[in-house]
C-alpha positions as CSV (number, residue, x, y, z in Angstrom):
1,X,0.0,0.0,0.0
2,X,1.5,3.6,-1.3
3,X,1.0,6.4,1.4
4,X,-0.5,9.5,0.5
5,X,3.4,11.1,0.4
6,X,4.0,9.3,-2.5
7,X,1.5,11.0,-4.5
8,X,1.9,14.6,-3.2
9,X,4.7,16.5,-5.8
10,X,5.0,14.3,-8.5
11,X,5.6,15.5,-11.7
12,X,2.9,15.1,-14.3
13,X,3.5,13.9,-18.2
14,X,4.1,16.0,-21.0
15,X,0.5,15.2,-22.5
16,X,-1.0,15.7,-19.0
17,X,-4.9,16.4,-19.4
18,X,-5.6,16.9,-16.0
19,X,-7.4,20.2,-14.2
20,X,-4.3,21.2,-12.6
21,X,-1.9,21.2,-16.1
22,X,-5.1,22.1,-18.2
23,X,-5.5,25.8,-16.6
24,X,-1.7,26.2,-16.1
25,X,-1.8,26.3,-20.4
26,X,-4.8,28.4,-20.2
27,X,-2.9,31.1,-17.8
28,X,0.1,31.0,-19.6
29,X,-1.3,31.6,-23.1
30,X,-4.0,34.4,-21.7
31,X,-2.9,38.0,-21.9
32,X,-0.9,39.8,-19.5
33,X,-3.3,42.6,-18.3
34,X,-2.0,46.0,-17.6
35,X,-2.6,47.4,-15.0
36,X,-4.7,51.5,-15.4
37,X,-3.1,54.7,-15.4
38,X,-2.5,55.9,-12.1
39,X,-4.8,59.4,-11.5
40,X,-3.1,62.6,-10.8
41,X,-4.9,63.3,-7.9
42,X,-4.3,59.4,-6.3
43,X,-1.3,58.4,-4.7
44,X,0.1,55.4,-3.8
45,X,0.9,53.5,-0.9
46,X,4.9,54.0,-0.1
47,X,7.1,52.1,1.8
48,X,10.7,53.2,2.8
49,X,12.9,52.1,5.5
50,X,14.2,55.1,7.7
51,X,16.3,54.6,10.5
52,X,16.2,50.8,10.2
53,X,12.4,50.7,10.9
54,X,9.6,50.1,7.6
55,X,7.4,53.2,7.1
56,X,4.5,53.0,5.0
57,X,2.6,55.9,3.9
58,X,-1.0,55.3,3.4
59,X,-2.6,55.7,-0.2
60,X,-4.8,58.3,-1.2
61,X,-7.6,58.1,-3.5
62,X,-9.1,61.1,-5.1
63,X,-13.1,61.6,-5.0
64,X,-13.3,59.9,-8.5
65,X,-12.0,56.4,-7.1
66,X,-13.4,56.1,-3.5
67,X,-15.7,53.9,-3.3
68,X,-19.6,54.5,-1.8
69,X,-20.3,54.1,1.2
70,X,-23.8,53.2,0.5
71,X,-24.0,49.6,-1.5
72,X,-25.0,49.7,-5.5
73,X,-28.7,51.0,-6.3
74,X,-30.2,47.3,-7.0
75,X,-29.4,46.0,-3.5
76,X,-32.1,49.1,-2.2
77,X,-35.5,47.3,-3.3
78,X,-35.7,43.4,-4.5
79,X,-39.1,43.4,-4.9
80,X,-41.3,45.6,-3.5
81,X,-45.1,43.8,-3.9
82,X,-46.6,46.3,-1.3
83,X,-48.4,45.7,2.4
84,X,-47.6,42.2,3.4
85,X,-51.2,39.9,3.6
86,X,-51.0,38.3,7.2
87,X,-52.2,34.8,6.8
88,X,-55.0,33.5,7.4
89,X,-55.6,29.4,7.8
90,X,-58.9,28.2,6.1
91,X,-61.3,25.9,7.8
92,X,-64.0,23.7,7.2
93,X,-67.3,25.7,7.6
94,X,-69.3,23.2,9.0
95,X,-68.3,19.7,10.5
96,X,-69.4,16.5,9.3
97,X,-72.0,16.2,12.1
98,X,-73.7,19.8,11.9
99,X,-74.8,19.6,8.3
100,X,-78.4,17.8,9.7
């Protein structure tokens, strides 16, 4: 019986059509996306060692590229189908007995 270290790190074949080798091609053959133009107003976060201790300067975004504070306009209302019915459980008019 193999143990389960066996398996772990093995190198797979050269025609390998597995998951794992399958979207290794598909990320090496997709486009390298660029990242956008930094805005004028924006600045970066910065990170400089000064005395022998890290300092990092916060970024800034201008108004343009802060996000909401409020969450997107279709998260507001789902579905508004006006005053909620309370519910009522129908019954039997009359029992088997009364109908005489």
């Amino acid at each position: 019986m193999k143990s389960l270290s066996q398996y772990l790190r093995q190198p797979h074949p050269v025609n390998c059509d597995c998951s794992v080798c399958w979207i290794s091609s598909q990320l090496s053959a997709a486009p390298v996306i660029s990242q956008p133009e930094p805005c004028t107003d924006c600045r970066p976060v910065r990170v400089a060692k000064v005395d022998g201790r890290w300092k990092v300067t916060p970024s800034i975004k201008c108004a343009k590229h802060t996000p909401s504070d409020r969450p997107p306009k279709y998260w507001h209302v789902v579905y508004d189908s006006g005053k909620p019915t309370p519910f009522v459980p129908l019954r039997e008019p009359f029992e088997q007995g009364e109908l005489l």
